[in-house]
N, C-alpha and C positions, 0 to 999 in steps of 0.2 A: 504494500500500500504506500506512496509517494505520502512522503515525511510531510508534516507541516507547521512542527517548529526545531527552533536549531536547537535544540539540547536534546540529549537523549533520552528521547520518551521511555526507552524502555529500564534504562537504571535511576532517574531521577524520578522522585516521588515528592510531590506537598504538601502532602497530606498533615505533615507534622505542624508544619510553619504557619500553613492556610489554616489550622485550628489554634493554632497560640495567637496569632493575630485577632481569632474571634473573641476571643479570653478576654481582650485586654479591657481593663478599666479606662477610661478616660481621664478622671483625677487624677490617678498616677502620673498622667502623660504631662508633663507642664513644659518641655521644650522638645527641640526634635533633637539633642543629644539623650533625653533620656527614653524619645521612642526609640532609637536606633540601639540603645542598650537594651531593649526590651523586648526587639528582636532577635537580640544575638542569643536569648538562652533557648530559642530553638533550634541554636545552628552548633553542630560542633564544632570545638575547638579544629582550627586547623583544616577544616573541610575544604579541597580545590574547590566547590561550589560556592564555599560562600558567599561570592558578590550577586551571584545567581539568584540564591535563596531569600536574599535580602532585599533583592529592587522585586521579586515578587510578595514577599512582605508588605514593599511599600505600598506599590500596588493596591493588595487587597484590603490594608486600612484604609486606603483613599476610599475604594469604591464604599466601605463601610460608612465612612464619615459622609461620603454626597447621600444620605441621609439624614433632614436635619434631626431628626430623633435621638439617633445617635450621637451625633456630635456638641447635642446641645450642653454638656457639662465640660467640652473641652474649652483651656481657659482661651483668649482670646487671640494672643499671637497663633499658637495652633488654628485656630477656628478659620481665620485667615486661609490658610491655606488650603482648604475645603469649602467653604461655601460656596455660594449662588455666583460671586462675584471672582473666583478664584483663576487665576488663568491653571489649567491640570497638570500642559506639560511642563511648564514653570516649576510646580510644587515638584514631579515626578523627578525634577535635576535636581533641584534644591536638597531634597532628601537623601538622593543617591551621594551627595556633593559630602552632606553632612556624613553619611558610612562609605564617606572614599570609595567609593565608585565612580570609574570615570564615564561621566554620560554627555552625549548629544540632544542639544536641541535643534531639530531639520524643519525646512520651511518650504515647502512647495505646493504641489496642486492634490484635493484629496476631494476623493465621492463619499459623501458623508449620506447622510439619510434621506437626504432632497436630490441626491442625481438621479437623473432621468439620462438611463442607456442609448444613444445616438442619437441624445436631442443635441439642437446647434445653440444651447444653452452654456454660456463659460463655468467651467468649472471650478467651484469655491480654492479659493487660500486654504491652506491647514499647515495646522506643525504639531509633530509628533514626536519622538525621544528614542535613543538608542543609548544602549549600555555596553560594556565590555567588560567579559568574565574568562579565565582563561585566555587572554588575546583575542578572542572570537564577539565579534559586535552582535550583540541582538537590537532586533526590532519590535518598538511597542509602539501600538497604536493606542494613545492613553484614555483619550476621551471616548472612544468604545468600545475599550475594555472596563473601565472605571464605573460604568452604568450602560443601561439599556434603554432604546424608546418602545415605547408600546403603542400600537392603536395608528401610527402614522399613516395617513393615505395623502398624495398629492391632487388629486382630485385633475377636471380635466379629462376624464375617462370616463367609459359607459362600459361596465361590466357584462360580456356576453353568455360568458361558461365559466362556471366555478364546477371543478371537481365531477363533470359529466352534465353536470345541471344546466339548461338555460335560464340563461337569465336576460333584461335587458334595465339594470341600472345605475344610473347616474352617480358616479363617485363623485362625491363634493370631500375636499379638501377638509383634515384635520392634522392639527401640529401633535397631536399625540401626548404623551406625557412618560416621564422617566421613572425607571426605579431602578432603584440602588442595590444591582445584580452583575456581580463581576463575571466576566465575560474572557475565559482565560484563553480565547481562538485566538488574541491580539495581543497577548503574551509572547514574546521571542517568537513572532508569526515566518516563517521561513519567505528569505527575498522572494523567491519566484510568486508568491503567493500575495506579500506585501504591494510588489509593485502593479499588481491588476488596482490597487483602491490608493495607490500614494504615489505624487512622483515627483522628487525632491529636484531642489533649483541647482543643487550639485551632485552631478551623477555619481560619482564617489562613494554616496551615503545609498545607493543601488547594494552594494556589499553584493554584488555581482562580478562573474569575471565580466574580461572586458568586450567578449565576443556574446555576451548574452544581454549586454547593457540595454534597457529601451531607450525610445527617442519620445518626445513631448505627442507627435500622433500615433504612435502605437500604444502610448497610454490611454488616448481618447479613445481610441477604436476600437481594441482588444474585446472580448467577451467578459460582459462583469458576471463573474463566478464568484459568488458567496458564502460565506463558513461552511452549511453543508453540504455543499458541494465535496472539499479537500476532506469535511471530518469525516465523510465515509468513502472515504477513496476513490472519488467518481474523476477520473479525467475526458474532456472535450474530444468529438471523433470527429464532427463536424466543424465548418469554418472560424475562425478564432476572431469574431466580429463580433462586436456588441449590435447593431443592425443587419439585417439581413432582408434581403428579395426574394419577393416568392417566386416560385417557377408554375406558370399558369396556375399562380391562384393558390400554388400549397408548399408548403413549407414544411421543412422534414429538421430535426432537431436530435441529435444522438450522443449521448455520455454513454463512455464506459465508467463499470463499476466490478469488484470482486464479487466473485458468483458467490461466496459467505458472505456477503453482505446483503448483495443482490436478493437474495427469498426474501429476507425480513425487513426492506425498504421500502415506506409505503411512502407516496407520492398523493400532493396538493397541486393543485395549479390551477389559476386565472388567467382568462383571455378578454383583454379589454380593448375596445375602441379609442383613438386618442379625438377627440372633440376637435370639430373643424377641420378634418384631416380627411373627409370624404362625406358622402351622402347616408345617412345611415338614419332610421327612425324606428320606433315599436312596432308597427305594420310588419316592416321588413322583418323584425327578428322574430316577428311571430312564426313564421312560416320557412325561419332554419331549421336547420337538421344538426344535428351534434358535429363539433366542428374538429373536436380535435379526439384524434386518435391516440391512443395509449399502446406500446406494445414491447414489454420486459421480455428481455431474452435469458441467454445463459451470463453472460458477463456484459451486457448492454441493453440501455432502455433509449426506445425513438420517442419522438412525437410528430406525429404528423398530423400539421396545421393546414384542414381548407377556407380558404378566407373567403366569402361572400359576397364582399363590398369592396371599391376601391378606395382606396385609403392607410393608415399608419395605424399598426395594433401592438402591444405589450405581452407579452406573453413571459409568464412568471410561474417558477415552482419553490414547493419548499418540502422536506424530507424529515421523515421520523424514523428511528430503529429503534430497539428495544435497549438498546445502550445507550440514549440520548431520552433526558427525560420530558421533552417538549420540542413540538416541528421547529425547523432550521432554516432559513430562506436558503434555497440551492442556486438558481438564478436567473436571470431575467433576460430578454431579449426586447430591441424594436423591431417588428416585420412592415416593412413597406409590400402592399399589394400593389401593384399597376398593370395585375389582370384577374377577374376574379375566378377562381372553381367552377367550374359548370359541373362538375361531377360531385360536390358534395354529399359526404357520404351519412346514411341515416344508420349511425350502428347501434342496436339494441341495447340498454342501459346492462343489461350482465355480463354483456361482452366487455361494453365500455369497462368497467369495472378492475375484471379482471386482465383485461389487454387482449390483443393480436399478437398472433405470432406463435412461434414455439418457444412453451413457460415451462417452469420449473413442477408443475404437477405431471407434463408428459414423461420427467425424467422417473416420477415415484413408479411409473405404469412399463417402468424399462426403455422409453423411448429415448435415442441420442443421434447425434451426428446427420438433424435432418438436409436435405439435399438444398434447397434454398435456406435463407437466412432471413429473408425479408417477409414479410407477413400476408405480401397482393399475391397469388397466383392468379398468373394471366392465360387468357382463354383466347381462339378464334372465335369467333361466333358470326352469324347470320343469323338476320329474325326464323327464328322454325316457320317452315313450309311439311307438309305433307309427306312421310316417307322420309327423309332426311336424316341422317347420323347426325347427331352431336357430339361434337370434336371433346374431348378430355384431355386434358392435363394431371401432370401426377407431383408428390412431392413423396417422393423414398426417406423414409426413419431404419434406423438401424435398432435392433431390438436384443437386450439382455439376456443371453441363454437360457439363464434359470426362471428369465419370467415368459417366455416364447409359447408356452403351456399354459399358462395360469392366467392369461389376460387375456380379454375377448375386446373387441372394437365394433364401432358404430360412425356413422356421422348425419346431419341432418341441417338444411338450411332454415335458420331461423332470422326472424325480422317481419314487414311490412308484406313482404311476400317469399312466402314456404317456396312455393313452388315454382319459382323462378330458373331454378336448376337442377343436374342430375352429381349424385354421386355416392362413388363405393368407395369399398376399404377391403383388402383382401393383406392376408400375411403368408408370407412366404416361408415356408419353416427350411429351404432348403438354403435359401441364402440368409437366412435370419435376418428379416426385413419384413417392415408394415409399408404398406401402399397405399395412396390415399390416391383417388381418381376423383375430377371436379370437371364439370361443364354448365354452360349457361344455354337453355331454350332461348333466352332473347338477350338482345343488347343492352349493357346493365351491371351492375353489381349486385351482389347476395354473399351474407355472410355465414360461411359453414364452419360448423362444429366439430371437431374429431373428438368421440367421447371411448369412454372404457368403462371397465369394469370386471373385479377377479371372478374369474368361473365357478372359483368355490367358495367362496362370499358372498354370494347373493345381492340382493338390491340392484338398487337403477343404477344406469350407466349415469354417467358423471363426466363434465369439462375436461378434457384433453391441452386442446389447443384450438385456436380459432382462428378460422383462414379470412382473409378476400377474395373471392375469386371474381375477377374482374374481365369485363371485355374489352376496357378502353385502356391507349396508349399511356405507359407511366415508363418516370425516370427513378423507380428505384433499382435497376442493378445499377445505374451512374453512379446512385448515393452511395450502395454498398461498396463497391469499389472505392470510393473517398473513406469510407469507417477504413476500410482495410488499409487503406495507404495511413492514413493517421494514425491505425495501432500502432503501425511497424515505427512510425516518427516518434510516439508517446514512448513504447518499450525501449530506444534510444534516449531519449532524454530518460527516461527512467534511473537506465543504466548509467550516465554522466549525473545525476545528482547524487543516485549511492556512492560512487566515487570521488564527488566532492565531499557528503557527509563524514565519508575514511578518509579524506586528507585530514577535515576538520578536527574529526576526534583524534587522531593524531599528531595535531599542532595542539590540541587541549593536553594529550598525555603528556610529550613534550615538558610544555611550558611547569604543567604540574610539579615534573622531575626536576627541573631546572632551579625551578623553587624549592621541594624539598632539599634539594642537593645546600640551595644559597644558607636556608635554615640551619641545617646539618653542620656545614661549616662555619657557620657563625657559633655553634653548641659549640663546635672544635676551638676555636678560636678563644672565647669565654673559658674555658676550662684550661686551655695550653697556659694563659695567663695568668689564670688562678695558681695552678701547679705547672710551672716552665719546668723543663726538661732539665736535668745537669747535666 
């Protein structure tokens, strides 16, 4: 899974410090030398982390204190540096300054909670803080690690589809409101990840090499990917733009994600209209059809957007796992239309739900290694005449030895119209393979079902996998072919950041030794003095 801060997550733990921090009294605290002594009795003597341990201390009593509840008994010069009026990353140096840490304060362009992805809106000023522990600079984004907004909409939008639903409502604009919930994704946030939301007025403070530096428009343009995005491992397979064109009307969207994460990742997402931005009314959206498609694979999830109208839309997801205790915003796109779907597609709310494509229930039934990857199978067709074969189309699964006996198949077109097409399922036990065959009586789409069910467990067949099978021209093998070329780009970068990560931690061993060794010899030193040789 691609790291997504510099320290290593897998030996460093906070658990200790982020609880002594909650401890603390506030009377106690009367200057920021004796909060800075009040953190150190969580740190052990001597730890190479310490300066580590400490600026995330500072940290987490900040974000404690941007509650004025809390803060209300600390005495006044403190208070100062936390309230209403406080500049954050100001206090964030100050404090580091006071536990000798050496930190930066960085000033450039940053998408704080009001950017709007490929609008020609300039993008706010910001300044943010870097530290250095072991020789190695970390990156903190302080004001959005220090609290969180809640409730924010920019308004300006007319919400079409929420999470399968139509809808057709008018977002009017709310400032939100904050609460005092540290937010540790902005914590030692890893550059590659930094620089999509910060892009400082000296490239230096990139803490990139220098063949990976961005420039001021690749910052603008870029794809904004947010926290949940990186905290469950999802990398981009599709174009690395924050706006994007549709192609006749649809737009297709694909993150990869690890197939362990993948089962238990459930997905939100909104498709809103941007106001002024085309012809668009209630009439109209009465009489759409579900617009966006869902369809989770083995290590990748699409979206395919049919747009309706002509005009600029927003298209946003946010993600839950069972290891994150509330949904994540993953992230957002502008889609410009300048033609709209004439094929818009009406797919069934159970399908919607569970997605297109082949999913992770086919694998429980033994199914793998299906022959396409995409979720349309395309047909010939002519309107039925009399007499006429219907052409079929097939998608070959490879099937489980030990389940080749014990599972039986089905399939059935469900929707608006059953009967729109034909199709079997037959298993071949000599090549161990299921075959799905699909055809359409007329010009059209329908969407069909591959269902199962064990032979000697009883009950009804049960969701499989869920096709399209389509008459009309589409560019998903183009898209596939772009997923596939971007794996192979992602698994590359992959590999050159694990290899930066190993120089890191070994300029951190390094530097560790270099210092024990300075310590060491200074004991030696002390002591030769005490007692000189004869």
């Amino acid at each position: 899974m691609p790291t997504v801060h510099t320290y290593d997550e897998a030996s460093i733990s906070f658990t200790k410090c982020d609880g002594h921090v909650q401890q603390i009294q506030n009377r106690a605290v009367t200057n920021e030398n004796g909060l800075i002594r009040y953190f150190e009795e969580a740190i052990a003597r001597g730890d190479p982390n310490r300066d580590l341990y400490m600026a995330r201390s500072i940290l987490v009593w900040m974000s404690l204190m941007s509650d004025r509840r809390r803060r209300r008994d600390l005495p006044h010069n403190m208070c100062s540096l936390v309230d209403e009026n406080s500049f954050l990353p100001g206090t964030f140096m100050e404090l580091c300054s006071a536990a000798n840490i050496e930190c930066q304060l960085i000033m450039g362009k940053a998408k704080d909670i009001t950017y709007e992805p490929g609008s020609n809106k300039e993008i706010l000023q910001g300044v943010w803080n870097s530290f250095r522990c072991n020789n190695v600079w970390h990156l903190v984004y302080t004001e959005l690690a220090v609290s969180t907004v809640k409730g924010y909409r920019r308004g300006g939008e007319i919400l079409l589809e929420n999470d399968g639903n139509l809808a057709f409502q008018t977002q009017t604009a709310n400032t939100g409101y904050t609460e005092a919930i540290f937010n540790e994704f902005w914590f030692c946030t890893h550059p590659r990840i930094f620089s999509i939301h910060a892009f400082p007025e000296e490239s230096s403070f990139q803490y990139v090499s220098s063949e990976r530096v961005k420039n001021e428009n690749d910052f603008k343009k870029c794809a904004f990917l947010q926290p949940g995005f990186f905290v469950t491992g999802m990398t981009l397979l599709t174009v690395d733009a924050c706006q994007m064109i549709s192609d006749k009307g649809r737009c297709r969207i694909t993150v990869g994600c690890p197939s362990t994460v993948l089962k238990d990742v459930k997905f939100k997402y909104k498709l809103s209209f941007i106001e002024g931005s085309g012809e668009i009314n209630a009439d109209t959206c009465m009489h759409l059809t579900r617009m966006v498609v869902y369809s989770p694979g083995m290590d990748e999830v699409s979206f395919t957007i049919s747009l309706p109208v002509k005009g600029k839309y927003t298209f946003s997801t946010s993600v839950i796992t069972p290891d994150l205790s509330r949904y994540w915003e993953c992230f957002e796109f502008r889609i410009v239309c300048l033609e709209v779907d004439e094929h818009c597609r009406n797919i069934p709310t159970e399908v919607a739900k569970t997605g297109l494509g082949f999913t992770h229930e086919a694998l429980n039934f033994g199914l793998k290694h299906p022959s396409q990857t995409t979720s349309t199978l395309e047909v010939e067709c002519a309107d039925q005449v009399p007499g006429k074969t219907i052409d079929l189309n097939s998608i070959h699964f490879r099937i489980a030895e030990d389940r080749i006996n014990e599972v039986q198949f089905a399939s059935d077109y469900i929707g608006d119209d059953e009967n729109i097409g034909v199709s079997e399922v037959r298993v071949d036990h000599d090549k161990g393979e299921v075959v799905l065959k699909a055809g359409l009586k007329k010009k059209g789409e329908g969407v069909l079902v591959l269902k199962g069910k064990d032979k000697n467990g009883g009950g009804d067949f049960k969701p499989v996998a869920n096709y399209i099978v389509s008459s009309y021209r589409n560019n998903e093998a183009d898209h596939e072919r772009l997923v596939k070329k971007n794996k192979k780009k992602v698994l590359q970068a992959s590999k050159r950041d694990a290899k930066e990560f190993r120089e890191t931690q070994l300029r951190d061993s390094v530097h560790s030794l270099q210092r024990e060794v300075k310590q060491l010899m200074s004991v030696l030193n002390k002591m030769s003095s005490i007692h000189p040789t004869k």
